[in-house]
Backbone as CSV, one residue per row, in Angstrom:
resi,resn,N_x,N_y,N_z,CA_x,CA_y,CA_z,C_x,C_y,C_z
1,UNK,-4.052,-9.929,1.004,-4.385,-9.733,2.407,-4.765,-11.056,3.079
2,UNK,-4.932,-12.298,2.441,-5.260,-13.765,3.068,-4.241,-13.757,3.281
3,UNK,-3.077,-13.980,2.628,-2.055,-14.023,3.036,-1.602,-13.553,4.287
4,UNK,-1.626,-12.287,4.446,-1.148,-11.257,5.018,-1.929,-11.726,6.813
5,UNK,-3.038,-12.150,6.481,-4.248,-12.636,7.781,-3.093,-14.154,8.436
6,UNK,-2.644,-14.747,7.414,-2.425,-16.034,8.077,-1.031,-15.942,8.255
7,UNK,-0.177,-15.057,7.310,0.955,-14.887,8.084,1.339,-14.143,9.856
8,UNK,0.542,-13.347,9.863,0.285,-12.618,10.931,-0.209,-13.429,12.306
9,UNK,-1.254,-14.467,11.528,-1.834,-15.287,12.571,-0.242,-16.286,13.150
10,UNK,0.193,-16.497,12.130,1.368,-17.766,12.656,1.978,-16.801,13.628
11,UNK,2.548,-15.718,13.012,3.590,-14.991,14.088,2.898,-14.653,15.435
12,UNK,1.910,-14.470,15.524,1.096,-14.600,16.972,1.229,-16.128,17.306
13,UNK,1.182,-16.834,16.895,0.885,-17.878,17.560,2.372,-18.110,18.348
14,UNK,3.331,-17.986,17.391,4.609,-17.828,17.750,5.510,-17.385,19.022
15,UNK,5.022,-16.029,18.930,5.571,-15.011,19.193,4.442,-15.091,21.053
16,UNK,3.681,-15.711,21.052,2.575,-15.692,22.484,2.376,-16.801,22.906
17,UNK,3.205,-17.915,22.167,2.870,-19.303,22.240,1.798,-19.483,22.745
18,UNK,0.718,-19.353,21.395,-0.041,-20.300,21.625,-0.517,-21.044,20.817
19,UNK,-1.548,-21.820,21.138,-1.626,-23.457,19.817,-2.274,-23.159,19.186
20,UNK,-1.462,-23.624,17.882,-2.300,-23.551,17.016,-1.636,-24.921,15.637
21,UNK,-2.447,-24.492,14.897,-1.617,-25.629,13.926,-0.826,-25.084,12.711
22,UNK,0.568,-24.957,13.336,1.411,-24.021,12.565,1.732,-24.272,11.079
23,UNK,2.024,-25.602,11.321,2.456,-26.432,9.675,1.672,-26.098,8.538
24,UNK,0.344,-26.402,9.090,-0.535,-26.241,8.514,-1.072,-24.762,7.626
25,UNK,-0.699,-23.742,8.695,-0.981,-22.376,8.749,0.324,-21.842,7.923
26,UNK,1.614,-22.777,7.650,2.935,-22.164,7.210,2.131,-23.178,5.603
27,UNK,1.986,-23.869,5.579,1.536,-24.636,3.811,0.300,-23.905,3.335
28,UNK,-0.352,-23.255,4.127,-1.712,-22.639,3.710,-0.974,-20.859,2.881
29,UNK,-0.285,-20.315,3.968,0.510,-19.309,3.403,1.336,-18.937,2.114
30,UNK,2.551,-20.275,1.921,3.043,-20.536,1.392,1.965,-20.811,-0.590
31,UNK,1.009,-21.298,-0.064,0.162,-21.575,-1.350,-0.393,-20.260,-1.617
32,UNK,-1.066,-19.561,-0.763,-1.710,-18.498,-1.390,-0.610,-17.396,-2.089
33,UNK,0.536,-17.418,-1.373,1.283,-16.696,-1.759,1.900,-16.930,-3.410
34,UNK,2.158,-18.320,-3.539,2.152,-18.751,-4.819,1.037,-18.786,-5.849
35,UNK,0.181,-18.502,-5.399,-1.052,-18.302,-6.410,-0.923,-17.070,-6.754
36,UNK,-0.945,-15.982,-5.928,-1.145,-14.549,-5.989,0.191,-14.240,-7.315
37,UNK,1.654,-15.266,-6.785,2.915,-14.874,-8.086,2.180,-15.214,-9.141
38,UNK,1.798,-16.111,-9.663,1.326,-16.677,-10.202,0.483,-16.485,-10.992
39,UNK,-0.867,-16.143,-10.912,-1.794,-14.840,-10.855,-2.244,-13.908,-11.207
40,UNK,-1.243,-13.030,-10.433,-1.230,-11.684,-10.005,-1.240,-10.719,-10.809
41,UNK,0.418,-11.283,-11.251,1.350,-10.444,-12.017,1.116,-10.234,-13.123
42,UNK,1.066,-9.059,-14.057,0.779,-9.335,-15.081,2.122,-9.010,-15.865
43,UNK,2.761,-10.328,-17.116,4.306,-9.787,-17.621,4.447,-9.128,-17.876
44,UNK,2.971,-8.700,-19.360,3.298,-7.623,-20.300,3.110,-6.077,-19.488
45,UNK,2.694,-6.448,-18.772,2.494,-4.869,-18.042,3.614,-4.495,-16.963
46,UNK,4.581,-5.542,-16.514,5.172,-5.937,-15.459,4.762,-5.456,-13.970
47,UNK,3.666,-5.356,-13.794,3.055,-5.557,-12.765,1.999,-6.240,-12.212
48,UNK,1.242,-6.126,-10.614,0.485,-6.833,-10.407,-0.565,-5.994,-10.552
49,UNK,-1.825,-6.890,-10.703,-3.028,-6.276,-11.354,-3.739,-6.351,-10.049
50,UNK,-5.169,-5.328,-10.354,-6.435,-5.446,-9.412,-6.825,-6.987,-9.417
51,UNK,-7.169,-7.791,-10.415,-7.826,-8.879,-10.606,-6.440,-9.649,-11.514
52,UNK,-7.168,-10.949,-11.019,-6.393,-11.717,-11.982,-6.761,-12.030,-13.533
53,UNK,-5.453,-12.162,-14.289,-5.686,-11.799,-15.353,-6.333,-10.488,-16.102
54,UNK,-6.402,-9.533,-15.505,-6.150,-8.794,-15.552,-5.584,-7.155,-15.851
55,UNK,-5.935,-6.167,-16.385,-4.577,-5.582,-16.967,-4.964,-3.949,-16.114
56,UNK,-5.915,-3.950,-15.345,-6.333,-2.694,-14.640,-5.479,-2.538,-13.087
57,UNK,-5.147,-1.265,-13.096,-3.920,-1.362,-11.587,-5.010,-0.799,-10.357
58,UNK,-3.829,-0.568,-9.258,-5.136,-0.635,-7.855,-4.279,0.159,-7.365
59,UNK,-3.863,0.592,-6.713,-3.195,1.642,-5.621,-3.080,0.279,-4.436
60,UNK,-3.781,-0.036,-3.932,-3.682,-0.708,-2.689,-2.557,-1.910,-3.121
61,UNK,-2.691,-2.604,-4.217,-0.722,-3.254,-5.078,0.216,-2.511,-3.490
62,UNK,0.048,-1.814,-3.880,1.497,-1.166,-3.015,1.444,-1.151,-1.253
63,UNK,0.354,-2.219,-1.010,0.724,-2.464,0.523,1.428,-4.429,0.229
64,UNK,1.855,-4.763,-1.281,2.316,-5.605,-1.290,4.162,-5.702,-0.544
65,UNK,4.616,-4.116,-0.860,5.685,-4.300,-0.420,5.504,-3.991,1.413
66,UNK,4.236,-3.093,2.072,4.278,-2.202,3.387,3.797,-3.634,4.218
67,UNK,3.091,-4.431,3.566,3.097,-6.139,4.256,3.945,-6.829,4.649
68,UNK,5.331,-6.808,3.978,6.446,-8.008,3.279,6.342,-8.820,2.896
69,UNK,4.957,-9.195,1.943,4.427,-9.899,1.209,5.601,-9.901,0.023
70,UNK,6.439,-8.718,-0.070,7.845,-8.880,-1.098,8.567,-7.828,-0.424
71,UNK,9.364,-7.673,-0.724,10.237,-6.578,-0.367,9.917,-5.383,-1.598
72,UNK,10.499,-4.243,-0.951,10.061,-3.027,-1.796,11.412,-2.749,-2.727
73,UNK,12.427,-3.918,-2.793,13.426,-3.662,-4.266,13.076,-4.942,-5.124
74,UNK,12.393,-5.595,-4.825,12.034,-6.752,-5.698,11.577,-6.130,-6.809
75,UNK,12.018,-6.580,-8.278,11.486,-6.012,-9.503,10.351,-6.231,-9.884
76,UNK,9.440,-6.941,-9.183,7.697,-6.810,-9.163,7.308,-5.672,-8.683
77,UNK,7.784,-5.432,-7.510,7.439,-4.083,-6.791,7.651,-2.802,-7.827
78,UNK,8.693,-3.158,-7.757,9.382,-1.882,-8.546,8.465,-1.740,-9.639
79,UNK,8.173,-2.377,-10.663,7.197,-2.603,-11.635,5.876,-2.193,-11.819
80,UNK,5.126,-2.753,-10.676,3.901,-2.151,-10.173,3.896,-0.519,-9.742
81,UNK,4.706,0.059,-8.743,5.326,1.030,-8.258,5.003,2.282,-9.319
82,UNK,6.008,1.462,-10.772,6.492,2.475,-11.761,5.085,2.706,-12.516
83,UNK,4.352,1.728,-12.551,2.862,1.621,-13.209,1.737,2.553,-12.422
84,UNK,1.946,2.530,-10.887,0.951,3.358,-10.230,1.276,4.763,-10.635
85,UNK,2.226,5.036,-10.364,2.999,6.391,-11.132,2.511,7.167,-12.239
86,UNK,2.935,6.272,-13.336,2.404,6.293,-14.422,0.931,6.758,-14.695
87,UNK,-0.015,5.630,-13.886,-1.367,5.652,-14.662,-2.254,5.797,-13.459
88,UNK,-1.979,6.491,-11.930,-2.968,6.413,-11.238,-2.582,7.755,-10.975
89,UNK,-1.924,8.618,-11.077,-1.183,9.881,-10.273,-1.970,11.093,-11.160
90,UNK,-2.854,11.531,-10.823,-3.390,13.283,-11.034,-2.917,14.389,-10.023
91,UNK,-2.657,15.356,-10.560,-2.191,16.720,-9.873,-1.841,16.472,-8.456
92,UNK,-0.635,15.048,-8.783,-0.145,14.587,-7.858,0.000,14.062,-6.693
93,UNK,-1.288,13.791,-6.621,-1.751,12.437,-5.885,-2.278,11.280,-6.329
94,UNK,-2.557,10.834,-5.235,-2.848,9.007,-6.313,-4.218,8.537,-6.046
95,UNK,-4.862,8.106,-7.001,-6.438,7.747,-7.476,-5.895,6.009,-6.663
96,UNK,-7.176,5.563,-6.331,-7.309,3.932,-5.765,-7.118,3.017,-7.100
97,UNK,-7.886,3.725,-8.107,-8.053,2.963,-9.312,-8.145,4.361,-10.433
98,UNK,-8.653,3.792,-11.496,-9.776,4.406,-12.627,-11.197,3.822,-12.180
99,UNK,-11.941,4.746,-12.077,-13.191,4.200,-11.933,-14.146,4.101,-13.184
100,UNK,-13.737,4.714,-14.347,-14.382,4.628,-15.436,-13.848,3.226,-16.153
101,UNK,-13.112,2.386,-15.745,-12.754,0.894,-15.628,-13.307,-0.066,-15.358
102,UNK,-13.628,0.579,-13.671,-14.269,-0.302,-12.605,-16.167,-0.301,-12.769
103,UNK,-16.550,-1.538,-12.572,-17.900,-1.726,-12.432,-18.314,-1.586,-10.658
104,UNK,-18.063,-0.408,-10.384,-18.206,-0.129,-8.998,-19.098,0.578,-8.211
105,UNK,-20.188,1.226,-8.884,-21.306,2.226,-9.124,-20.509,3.465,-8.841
106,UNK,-19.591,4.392,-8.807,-19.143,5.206,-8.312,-19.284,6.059,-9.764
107,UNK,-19.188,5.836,-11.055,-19.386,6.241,-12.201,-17.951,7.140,-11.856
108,UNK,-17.731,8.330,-13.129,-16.301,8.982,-13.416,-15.980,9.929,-12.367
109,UNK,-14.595,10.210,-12.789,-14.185,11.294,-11.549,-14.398,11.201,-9.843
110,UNK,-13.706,9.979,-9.425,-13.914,9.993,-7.966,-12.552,10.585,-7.781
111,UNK,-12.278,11.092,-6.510,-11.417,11.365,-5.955,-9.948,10.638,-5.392
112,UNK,-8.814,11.687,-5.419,-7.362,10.566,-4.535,-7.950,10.165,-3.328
113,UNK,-7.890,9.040,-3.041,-7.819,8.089,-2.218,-6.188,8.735,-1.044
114,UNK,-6.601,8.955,-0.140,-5.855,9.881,0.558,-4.503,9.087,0.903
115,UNK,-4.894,8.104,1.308,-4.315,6.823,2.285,-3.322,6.148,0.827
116,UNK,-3.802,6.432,-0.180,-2.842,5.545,-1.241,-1.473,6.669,-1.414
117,UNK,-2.371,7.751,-1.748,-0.745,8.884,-0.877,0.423,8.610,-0.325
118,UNK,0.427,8.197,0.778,0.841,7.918,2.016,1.060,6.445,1.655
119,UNK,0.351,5.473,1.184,1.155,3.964,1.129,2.459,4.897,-0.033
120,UNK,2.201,5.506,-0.882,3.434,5.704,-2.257,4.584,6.324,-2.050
121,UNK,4.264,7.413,-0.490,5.205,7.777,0.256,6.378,6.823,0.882
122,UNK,5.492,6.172,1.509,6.049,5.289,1.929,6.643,3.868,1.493
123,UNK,6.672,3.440,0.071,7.049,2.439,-0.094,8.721,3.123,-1.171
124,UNK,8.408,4.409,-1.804,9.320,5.178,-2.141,10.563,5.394,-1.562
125,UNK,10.227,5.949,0.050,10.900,5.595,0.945,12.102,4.724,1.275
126,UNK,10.668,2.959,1.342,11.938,1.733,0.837,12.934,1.480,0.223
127,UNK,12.516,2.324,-0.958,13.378,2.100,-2.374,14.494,2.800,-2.566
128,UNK,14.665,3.613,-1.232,15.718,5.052,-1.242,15.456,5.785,-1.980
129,UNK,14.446,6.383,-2.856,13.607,7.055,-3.344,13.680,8.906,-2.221
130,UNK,14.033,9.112,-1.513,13.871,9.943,-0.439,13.400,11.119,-0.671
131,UNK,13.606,11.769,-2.098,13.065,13.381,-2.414,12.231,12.922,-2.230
132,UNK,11.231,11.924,-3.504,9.933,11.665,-3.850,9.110,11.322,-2.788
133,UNK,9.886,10.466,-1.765,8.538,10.448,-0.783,8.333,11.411,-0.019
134,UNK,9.650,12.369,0.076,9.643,13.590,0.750,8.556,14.731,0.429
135,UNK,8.689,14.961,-0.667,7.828,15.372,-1.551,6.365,15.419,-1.579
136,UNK,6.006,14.179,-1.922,4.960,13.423,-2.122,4.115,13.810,-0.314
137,UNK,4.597,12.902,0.717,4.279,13.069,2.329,4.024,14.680,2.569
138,UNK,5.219,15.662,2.178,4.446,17.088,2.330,3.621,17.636,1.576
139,UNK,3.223,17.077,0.405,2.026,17.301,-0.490,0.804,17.051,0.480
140,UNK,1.038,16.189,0.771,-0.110,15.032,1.724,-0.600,15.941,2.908
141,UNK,0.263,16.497,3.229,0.233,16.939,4.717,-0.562,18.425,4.538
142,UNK,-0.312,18.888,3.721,-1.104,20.165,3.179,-2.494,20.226,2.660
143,UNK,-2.930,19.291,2.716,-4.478,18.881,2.464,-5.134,19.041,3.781
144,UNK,-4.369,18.753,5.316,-5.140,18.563,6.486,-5.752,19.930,6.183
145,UNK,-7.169,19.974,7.289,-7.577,20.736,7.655,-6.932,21.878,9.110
146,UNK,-7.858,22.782,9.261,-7.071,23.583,10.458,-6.577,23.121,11.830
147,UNK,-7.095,21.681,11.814,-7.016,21.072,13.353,-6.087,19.743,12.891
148,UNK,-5.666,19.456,11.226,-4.513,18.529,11.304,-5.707,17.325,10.483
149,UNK,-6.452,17.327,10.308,-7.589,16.012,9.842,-7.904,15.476,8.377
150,UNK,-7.672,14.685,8.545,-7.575,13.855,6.335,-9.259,13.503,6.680
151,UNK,-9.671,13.562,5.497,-11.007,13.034,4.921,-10.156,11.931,4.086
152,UNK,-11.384,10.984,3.909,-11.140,9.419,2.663,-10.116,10.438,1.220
153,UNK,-10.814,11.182,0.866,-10.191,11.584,-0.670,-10.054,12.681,-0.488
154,UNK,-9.780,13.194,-1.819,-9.124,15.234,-2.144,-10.184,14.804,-3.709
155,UNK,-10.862,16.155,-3.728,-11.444,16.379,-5.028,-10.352,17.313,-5.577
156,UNK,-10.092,16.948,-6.526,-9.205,17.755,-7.659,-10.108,18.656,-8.413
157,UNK,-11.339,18.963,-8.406,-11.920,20.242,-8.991,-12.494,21.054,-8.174
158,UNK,-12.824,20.883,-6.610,-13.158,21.602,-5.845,-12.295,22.041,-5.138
159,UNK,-11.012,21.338,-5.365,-9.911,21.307,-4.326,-10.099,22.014,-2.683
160,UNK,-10.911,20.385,-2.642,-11.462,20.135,-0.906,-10.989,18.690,-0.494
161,UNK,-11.071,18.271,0.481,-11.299,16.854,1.081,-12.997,16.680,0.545
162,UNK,-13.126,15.540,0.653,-14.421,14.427,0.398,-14.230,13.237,0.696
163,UNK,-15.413,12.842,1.474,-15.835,11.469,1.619,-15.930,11.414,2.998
164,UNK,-15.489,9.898,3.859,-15.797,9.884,5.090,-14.954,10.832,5.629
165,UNK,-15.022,11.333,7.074,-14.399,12.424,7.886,-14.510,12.278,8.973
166,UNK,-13.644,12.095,9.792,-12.514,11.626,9.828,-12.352,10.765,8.993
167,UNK,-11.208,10.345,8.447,-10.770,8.924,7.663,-9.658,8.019,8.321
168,UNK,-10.120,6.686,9.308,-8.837,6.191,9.823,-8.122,5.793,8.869
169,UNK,-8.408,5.544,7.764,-6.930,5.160,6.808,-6.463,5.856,7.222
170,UNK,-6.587,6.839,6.393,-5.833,8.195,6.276,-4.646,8.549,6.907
171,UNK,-5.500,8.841,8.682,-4.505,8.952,9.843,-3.537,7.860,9.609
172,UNK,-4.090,6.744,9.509,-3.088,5.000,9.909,-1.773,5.521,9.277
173,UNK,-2.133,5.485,7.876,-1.427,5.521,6.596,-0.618,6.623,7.072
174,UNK,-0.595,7.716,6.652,0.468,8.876,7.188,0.972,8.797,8.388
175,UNK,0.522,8.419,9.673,1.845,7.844,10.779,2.870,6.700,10.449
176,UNK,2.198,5.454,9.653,2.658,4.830,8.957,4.350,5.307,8.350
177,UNK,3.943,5.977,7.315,4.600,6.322,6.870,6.040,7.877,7.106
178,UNK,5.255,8.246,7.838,5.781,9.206,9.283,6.964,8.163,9.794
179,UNK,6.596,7.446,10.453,7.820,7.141,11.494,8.576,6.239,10.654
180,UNK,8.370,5.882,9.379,9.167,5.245,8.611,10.237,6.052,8.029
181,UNK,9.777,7.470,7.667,10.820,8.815,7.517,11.321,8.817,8.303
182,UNK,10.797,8.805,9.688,11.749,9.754,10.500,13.344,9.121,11.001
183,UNK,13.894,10.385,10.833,15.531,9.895,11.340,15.340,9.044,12.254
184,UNK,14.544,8.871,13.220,14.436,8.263,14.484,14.287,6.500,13.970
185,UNK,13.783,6.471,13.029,13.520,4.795,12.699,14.821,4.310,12.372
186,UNK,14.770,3.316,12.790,16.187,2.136,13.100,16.244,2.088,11.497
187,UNK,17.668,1.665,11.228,18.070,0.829,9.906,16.798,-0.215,9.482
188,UNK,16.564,-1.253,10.673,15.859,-2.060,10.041,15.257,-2.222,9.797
189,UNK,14.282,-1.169,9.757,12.959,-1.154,8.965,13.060,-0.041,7.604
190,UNK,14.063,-0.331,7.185,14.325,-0.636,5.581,14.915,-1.544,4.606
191,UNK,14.697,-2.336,5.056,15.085,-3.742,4.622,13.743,-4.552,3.687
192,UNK,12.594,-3.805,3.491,11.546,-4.362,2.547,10.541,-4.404,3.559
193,UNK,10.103,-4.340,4.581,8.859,-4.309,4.696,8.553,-2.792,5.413
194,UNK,7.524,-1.810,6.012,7.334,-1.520,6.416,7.770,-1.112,8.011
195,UNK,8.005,0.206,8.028,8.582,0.190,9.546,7.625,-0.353,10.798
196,UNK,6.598,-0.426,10.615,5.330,-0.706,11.937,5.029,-2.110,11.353
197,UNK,5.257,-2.745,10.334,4.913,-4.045,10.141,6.104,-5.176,9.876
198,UNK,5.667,-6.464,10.378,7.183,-7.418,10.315,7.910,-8.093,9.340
199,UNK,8.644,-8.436,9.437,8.797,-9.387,7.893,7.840,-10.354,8.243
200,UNK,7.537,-11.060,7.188,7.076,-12.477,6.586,7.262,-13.968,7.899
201,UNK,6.452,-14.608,8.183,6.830,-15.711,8.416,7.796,-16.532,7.791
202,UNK,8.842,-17.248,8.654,9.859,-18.074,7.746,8.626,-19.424,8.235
């Protein structure tokens, strides 16, 4: 997300002309971004980790492709992707982490992280993946309450929402990923990044 702050900053500066010190702001990018390859990734696991060095996964990995921090067919993505799958997904939604991992005070059994849903929808999507995010997005959508409203998480033993309420992830994340489904979105916002977000600074 530094990344993601200073790429964003250049394209404003760009895009509104105004001053700033671009070179500077394009070599600052360019490095963090190479640290994070660098890093990040972990081989034996072929994905990118919560921390560096590393071997514990994150759900939030997967706003690496909804950034264009990579594209969502790059075989990192894909990698990470196949790993969240794998090891974050209960009764078919997706956990942020393991928290019996994490030194986070939250101790065992927290809840799906609503909004990581909806990033997995949506980066699936990218990948031409189309049942699964199909799938996955109307799973999602069946959690609202009677007036349409996501809470932060879904408890899987009370099978309720929990946590904050309203949750703007939540909302963000599922329009997000909404108008990235919909027939209505142009070709080109499947090309690796996100339909509501831009490519990358050149």
């Amino acid at each position: 997300m530094a990344w993601v702050a200073v790429d964003r900053a250049l394209r404003s500066a760009r895009e509104f002309g105004m001053p700033a010190p671009t070179d500077k702001w394009q070599r600052l990018a360019a490095r963090i971004r190479e640290d994070v390859l660098e890093h990040g990734f972990n081989r034996n696991l072929n994905a990118f980790t919560q921390t560096y060095g590393g071997d514990q996964l994150d759900a939030s990995l997967l706003l690496i492709a909804l950034t264009g921090f990579l594209s969502a067919d790059d075989p990192r993505v894909s990698g990470t992707v196949s790993a969240v799958e794998n090891r974050l997904i209960e009764d078919g939604l997706v956990l942020r982490y393991r928290t019996e991992t994490a030194n986070d005070g939250q101790g065992n059994g927290e809840g799906a992280f609503l909004a990581c849903g909806f990033w997995l929808a949506h980066v699936q999507h990218l990948q031409g993946r189309e049942k699964e995010a199909r799938a996955l997005f109307e799973r999602l959508l069946e959690l609202r309450n009677d007036v349409g409203l996501l809470s932060e998480e879904y408890d899987f033993k009370q099978k309720r929402q929990c946590g904050n309420f309203p949750q703007a992830f939540s909302h963000v994340a599922l329009v997000n990923a909404g108008i990235a489904m919909s027939p209505a979105t142009t070709p080109a916002a499947d090309t690796g990044s996100s339909g509501s977000t831009p490519e990358p600074s050149k």
